[in-house]
C-alpha positions as protocol buffer text, in pm:
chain_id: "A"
residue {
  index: 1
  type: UNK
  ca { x: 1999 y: -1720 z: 1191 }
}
residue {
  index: 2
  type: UNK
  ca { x: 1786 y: -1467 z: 1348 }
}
residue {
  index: 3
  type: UNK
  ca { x: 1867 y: -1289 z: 1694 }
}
residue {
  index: 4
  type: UNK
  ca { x: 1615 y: -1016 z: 1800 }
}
residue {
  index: 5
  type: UNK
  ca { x: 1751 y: -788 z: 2065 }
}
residue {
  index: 6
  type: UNK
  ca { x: 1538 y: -559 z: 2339 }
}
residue {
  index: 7
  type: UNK
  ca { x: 1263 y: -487 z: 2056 }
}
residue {
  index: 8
  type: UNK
  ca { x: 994 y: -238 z: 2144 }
}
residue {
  index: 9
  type: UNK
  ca { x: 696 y: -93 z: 1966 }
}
residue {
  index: 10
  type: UNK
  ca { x: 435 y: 168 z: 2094 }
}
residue {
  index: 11
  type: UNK
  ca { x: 137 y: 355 z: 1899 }
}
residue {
  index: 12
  type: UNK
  ca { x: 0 y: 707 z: 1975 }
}
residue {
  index: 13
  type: UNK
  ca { x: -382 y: 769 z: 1978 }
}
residue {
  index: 14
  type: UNK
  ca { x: -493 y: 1101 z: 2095 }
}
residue {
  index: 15
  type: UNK
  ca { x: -160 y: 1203 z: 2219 }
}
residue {
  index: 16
  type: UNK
  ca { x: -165 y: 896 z: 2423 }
}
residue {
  index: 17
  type: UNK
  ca { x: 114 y: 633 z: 2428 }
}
residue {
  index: 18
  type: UNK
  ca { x: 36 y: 276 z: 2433 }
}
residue {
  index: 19
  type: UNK
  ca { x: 275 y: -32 z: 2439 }
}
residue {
  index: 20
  type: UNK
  ca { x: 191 y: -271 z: 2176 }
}
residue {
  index: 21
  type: UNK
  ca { x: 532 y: -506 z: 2292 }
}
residue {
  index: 22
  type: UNK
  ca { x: 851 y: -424 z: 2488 }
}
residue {
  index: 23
  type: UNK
  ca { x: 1208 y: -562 z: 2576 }
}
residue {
  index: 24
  type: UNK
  ca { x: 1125 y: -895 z: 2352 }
}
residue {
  index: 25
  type: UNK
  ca { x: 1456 y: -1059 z: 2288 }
}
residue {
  index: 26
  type: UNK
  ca { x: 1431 y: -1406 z: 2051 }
}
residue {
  index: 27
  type: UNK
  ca { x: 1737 y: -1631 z: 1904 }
}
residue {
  index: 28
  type: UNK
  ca { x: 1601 y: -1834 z: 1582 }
}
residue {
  index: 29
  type: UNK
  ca { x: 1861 y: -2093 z: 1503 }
}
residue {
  index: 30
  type: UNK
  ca { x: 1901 y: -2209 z: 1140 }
}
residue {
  index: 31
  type: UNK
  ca { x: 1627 y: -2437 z: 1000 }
}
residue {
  index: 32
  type: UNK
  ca { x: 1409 y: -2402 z: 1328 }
}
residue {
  index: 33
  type: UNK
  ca { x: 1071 y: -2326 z: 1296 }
}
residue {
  index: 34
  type: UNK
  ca { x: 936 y: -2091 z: 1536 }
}
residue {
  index: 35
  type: UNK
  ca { x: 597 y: -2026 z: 1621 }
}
residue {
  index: 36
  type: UNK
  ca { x: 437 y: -1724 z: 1790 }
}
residue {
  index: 37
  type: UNK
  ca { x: 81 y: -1721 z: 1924 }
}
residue {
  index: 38
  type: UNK
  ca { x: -165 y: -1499 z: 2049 }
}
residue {
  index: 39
  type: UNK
  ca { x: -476 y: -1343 z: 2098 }
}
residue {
  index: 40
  type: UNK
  ca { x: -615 y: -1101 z: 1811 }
}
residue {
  index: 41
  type: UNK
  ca { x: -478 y: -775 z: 1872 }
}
residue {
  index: 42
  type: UNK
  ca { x: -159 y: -864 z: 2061 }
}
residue {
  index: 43
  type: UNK
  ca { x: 53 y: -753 z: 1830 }
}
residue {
  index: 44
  type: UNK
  ca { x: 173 y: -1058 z: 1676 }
}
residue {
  index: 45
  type: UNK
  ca { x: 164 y: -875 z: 1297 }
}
residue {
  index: 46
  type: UNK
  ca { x: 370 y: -582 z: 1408 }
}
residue {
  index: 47
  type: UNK
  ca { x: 569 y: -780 z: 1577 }
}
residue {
  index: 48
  type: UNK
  ca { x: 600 y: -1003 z: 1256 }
}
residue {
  index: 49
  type: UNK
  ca { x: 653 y: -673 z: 1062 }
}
residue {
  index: 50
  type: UNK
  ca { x: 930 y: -523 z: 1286 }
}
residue {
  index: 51
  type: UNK
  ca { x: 1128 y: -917 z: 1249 }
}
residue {
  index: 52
  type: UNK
  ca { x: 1081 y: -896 z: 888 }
}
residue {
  index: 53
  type: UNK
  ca { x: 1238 y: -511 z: 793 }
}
residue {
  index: 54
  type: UNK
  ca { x: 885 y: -381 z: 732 }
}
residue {
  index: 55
  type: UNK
  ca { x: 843 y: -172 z: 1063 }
}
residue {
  index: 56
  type: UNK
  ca { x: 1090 y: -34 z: 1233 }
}
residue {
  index: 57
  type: UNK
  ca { x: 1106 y: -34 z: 1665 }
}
residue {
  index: 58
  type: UNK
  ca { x: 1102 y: 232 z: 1875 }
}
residue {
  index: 59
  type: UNK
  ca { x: 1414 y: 26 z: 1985 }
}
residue {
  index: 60
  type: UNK
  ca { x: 1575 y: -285 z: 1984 }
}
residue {
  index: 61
  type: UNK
  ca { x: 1771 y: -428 z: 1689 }
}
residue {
  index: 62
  type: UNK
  ca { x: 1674 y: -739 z: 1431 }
}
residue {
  index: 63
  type: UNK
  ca { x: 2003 y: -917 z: 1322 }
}
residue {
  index: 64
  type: UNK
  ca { x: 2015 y: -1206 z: 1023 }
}
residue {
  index: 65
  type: UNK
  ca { x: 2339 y: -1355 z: 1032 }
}
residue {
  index: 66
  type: UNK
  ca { x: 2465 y: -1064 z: 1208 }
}
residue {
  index: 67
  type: UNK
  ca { x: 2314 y: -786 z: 962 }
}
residue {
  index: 68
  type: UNK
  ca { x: 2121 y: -524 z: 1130 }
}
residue {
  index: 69
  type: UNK
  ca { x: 1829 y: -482 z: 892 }
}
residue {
  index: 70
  type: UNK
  ca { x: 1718 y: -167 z: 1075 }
}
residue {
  index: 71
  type: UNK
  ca { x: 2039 y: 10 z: 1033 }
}
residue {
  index: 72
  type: UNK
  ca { x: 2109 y: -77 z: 675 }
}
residue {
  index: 73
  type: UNK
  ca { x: 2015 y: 182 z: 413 }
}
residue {
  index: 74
  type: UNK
  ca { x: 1656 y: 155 z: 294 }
}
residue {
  index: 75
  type: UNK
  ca { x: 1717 y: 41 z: -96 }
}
residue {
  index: 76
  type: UNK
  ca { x: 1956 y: -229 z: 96 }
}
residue {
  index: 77
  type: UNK
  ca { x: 1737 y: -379 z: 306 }
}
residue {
  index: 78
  type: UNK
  ca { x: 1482 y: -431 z: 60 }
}
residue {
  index: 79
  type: UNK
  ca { x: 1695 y: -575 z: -202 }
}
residue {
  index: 80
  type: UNK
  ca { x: 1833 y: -812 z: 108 }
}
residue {
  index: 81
  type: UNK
  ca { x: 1443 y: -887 z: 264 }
}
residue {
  index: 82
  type: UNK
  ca { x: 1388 y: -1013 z: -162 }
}
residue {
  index: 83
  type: UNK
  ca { x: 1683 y: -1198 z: -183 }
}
residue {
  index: 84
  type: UNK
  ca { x: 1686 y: -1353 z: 128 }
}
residue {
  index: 85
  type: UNK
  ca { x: 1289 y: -1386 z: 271 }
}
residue {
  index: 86
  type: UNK
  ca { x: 987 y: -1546 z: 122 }
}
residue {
  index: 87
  type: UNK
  ca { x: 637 y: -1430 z: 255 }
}
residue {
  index: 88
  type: UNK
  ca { x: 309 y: -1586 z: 303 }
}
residue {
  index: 89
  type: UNK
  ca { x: 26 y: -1422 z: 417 }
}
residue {
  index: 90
  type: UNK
  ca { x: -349 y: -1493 z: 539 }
}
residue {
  index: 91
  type: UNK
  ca { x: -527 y: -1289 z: 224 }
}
residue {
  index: 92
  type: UNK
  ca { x: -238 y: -1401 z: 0 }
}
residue {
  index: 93
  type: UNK
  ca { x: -185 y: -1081 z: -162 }
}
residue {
  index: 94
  type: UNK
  ca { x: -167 y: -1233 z: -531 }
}
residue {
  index: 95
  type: UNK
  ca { x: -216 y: -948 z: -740 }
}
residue {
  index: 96
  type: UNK
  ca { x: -576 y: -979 z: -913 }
}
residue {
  index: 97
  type: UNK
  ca { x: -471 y: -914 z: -1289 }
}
residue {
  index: 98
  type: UNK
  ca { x: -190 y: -1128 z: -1333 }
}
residue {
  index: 99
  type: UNK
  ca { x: -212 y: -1489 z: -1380 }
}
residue {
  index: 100
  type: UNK
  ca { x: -78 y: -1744 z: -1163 }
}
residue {
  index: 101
  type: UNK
  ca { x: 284 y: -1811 z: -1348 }
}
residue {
  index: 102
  type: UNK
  ca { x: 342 y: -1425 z: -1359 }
}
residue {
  index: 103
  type: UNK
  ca { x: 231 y: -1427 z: -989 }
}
residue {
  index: 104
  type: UNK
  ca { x: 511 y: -1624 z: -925 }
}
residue {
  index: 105
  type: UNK
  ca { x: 785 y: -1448 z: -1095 }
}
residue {
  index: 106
  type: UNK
  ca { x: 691 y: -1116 z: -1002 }
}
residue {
  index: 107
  type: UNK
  ca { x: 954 y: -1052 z: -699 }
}
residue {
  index: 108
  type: UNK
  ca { x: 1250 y: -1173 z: -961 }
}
residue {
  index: 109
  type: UNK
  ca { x: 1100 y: -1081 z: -1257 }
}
residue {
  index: 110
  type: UNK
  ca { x: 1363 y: -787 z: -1389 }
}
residue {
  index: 111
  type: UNK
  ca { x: 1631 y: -973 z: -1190 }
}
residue {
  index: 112
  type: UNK
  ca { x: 1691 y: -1339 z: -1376 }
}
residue {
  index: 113
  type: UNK
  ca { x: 1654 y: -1496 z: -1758 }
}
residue {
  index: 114
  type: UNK
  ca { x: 1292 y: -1549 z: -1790 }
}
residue {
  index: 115
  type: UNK
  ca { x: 1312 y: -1888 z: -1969 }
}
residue {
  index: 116
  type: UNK
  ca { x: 1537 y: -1984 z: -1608 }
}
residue {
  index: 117
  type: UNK
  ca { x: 1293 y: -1784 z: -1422 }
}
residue {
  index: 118
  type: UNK
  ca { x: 937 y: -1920 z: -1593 }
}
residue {
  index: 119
  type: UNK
  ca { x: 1069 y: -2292 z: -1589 }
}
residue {
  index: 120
  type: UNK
  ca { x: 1166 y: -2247 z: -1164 }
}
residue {
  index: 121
  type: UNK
  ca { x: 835 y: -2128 z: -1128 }
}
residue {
  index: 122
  type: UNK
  ca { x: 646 y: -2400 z: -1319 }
}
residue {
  index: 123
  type: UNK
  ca { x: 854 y: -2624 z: -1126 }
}
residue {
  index: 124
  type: UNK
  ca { x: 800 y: -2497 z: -815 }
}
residue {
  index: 125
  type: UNK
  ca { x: 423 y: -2491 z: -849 }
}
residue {
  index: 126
  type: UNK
  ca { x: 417 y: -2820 z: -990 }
}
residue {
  index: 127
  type: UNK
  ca { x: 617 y: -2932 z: -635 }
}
residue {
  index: 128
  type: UNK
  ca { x: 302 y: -2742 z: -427 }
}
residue {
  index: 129
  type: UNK
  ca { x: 47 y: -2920 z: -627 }
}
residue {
  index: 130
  type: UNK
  ca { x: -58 y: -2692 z: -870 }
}
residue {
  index: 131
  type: UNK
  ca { x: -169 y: -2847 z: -1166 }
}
residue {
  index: 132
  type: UNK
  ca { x: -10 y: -2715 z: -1485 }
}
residue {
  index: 133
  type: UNK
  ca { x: -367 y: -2634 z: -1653 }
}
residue {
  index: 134
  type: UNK
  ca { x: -424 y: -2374 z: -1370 }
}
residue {
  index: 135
  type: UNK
  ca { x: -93 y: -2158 z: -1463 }
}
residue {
  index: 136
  type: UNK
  ca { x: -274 y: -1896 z: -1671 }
}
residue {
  index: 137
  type: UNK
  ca { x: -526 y: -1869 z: -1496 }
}
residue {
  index: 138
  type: UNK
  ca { x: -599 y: -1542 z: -1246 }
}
residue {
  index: 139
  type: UNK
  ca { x: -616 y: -1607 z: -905 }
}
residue {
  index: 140
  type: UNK
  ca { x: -1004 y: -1513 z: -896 }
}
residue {
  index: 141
  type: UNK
  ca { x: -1084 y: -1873 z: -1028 }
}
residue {
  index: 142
  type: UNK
  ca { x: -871 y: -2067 z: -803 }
}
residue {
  index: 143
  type: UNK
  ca { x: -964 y: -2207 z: -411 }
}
residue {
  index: 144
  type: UNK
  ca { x: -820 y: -2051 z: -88 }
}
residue {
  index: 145
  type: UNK
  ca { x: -650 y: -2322 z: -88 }
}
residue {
  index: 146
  type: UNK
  ca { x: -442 y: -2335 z: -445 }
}
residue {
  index: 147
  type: UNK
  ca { x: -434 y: -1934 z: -403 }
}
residue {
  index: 148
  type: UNK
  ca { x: -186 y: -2048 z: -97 }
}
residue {
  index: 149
  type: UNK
  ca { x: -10 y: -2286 z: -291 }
}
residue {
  index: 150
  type: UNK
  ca { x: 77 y: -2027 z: -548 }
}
residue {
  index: 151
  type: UNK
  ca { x: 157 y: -1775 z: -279 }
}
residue {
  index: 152
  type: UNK
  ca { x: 420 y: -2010 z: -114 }
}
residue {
  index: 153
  type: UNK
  ca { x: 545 y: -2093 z: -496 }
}
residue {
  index: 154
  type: UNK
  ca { x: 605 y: -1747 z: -543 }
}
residue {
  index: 155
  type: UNK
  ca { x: 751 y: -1686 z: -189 }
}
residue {
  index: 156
  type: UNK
  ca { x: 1014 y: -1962 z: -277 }
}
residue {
  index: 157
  type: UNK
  ca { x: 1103 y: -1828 z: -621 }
}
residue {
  index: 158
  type: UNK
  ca { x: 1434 y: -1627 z: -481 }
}
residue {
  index: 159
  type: UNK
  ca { x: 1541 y: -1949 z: -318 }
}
residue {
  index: 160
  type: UNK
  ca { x: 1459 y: -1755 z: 43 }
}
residue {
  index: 161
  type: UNK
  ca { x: 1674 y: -1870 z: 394 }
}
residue {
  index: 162
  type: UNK
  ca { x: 1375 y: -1766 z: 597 }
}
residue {
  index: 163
  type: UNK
  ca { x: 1012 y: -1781 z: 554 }
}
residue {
  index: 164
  type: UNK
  ca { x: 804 y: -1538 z: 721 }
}
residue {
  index: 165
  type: UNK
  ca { x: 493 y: -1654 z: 778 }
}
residue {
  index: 166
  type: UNK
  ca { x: 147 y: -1436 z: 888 }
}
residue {
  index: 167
  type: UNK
  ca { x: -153 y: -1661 z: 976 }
}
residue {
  index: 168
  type: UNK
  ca { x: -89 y: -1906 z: 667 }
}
residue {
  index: 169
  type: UNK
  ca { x: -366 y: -2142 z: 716 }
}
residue {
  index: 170
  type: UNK
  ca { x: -596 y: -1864 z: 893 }
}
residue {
  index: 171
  type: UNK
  ca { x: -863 y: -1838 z: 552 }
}
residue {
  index: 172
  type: UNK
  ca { x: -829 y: -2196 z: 500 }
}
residue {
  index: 173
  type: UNK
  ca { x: -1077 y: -2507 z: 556 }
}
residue {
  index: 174
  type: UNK
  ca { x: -898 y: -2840 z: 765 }
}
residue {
  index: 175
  type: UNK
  ca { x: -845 y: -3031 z: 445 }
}
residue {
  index: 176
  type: UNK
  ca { x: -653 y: -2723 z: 266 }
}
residue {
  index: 177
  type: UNK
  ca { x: -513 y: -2581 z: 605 }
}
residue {
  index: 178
  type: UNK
  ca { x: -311 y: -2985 z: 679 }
}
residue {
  index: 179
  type: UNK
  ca { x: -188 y: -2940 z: 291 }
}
residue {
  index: 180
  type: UNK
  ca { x: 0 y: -2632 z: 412 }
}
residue {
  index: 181
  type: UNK
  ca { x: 116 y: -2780 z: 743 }
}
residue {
  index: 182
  type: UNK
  ca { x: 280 y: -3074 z: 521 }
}
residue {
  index: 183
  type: UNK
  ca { x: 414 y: -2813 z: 286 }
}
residue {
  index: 184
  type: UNK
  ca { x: 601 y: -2588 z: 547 }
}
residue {
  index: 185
  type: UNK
  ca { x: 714 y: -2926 z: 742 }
}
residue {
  index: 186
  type: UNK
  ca { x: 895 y: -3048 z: 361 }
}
residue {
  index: 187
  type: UNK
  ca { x: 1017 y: -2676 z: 328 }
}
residue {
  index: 188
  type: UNK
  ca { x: 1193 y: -2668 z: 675 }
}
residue {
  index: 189
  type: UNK
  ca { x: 1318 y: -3063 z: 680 }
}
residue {
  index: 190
  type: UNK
  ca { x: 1467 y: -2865 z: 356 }
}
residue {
  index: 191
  type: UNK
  ca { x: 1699 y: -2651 z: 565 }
}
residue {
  index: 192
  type: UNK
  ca { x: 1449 y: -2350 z: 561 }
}
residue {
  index: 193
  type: UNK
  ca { x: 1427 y: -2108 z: 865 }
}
residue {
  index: 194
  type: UNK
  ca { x: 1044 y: -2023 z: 967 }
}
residue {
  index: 195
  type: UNK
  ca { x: 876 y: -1766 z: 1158 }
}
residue {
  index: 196
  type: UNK
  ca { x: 515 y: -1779 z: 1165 }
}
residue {
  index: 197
  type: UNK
  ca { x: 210 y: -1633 z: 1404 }
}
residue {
  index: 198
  type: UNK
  ca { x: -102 y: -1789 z: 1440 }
}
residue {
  index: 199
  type: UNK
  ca { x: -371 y: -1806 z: 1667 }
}
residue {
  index: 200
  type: UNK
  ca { x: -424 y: -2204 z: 1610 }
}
residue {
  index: 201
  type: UNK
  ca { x: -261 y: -2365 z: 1842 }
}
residue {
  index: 202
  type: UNK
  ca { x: -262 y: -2717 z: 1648 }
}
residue {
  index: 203
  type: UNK
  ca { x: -45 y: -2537 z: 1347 }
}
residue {
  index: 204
  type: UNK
  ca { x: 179 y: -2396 z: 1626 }
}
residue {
  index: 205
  type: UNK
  ca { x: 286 y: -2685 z: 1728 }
}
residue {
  index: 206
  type: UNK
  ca { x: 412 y: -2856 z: 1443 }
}
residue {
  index: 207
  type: UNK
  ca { x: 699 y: -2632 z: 1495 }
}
residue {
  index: 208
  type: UNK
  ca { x: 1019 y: -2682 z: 1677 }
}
residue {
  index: 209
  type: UNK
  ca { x: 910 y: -2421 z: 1934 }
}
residue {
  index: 210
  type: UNK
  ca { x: 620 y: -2175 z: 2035 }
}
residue {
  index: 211
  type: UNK
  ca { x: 616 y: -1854 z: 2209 }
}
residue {
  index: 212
  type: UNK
  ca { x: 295 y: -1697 z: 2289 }
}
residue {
  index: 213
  type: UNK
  ca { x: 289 y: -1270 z: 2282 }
}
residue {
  index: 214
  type: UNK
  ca { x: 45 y: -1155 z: 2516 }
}
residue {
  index: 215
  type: UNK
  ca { x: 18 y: -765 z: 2715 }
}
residue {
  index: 216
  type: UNK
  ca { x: 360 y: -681 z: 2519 }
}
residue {
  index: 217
  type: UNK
  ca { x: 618 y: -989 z: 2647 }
}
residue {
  index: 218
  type: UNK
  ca { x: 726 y: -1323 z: 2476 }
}
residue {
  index: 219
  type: UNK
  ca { x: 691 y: -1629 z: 2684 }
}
residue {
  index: 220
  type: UNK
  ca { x: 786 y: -1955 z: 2553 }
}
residue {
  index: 221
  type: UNK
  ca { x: 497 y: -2216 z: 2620 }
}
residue {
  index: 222
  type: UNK
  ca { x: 638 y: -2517 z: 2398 }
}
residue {
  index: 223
  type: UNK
  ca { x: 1028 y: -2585 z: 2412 }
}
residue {
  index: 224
  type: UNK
  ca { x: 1233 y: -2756 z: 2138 }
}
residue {
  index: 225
  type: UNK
  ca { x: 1153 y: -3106 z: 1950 }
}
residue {
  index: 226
  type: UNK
  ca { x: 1391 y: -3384 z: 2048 }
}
């Protein structure tokens, strides 16, 4: 599903070059979910961010079923990354002033019917326990934890292959942080591909595999689930 390929990325401070990762290579199979830990500022966002389309490398090429995101035209790669990625993130990013049904929608919002596209999304928050007296409300009167919910409604709504993950459960309490766990184990017994980073080990390992990213290489520490 996803092969990475000899990916590097450095930052300049002060006319100073300084390796954040290099020569990481990674093979993702369909419906795996693969974990990558680390300490706080290894690099596991940008690395995330590179994966995902939204940074480019110094070098090294990202391929999903043999497209080269970083060599596709700009407006191409971001209609593909909407069509075929869902994101969750620690802080959520639900916009503020929009209420949790048009949160949803939003990435297919000009794209699709909106009676087929409102009715998905009701259905789809209904399926990550939202109840439906909380889908006009804005996200300032809901818990980290239903803010989640929402956010992995609305990362579903293009019916995504892969779900990029960055430190899902990191804002969350245990009780709310397990509820994700058991959502992201239903999405990927559901044929989804994940990628997420974390620095909780216990979340990491409910995937298939873990890699841990430390002083710019990949290592894996956890193989494969019989």
């Amino acid at each position: 599903m996803i092969e990475i390929k000899n990916l590097k990325k450095t930052y300049t401070y002060l006319s100073e070059e300084f390796g954040i990762f290099n020569d990481i290579s990674l093979v993702i199979d369909h419906g795996q979910w693969c974990s990558i830990i680390g300490p706080s500022g290894s690099g596991k966002t940008t690395f995330l961010n590179c994966v995902a389309g939204l940074t480019h490398p110094d070098e090294g090429d990202v391929l999903y079923e043999a497209i080269n995101i970083h060599k596709i035209k700009e407006k191409t790669r971001n209609n593909y990354r909407r069509l075929n990625m869902g994101f969750i993130f620690q802080d959520f990013k639900l916009l503020p002033h929009y209420s949790v049904l048009d949160n949803v929608v939003l990435p297919l919002y000009y794209d699709e019917p909106k009676r087929n596209l409102y009715s998905r999304a009701r259905n789809l928050l209904q399926k990550v326990g939202i109840s439906e007296n909380l889908f006009n409300r804005l996200p300032e009167s809901l818990s980290g934890g239903e803010k989640q919910r929402v956010a992995i409604a609305r990362a579903l709504i293009a019916n995504p292959k892969v779900l990029i993950c960055d430190e899902p459960t990191g804002s969350l309490d245990l009780v709310n942080r397990n509820k994700i766990i058991n959502i992201l184990l239903e999405l990927k017994q559901m044929g989804l591909t994940i990628l997420l980073v974390t620095h909780d080990e216990e979340v990491a390992n409910q995937g298939d595999v873990t890699y841990r990213l430390n002083l710019g290489k990949l290592e894996e520490v956890r193989g494969n689930k019989l």
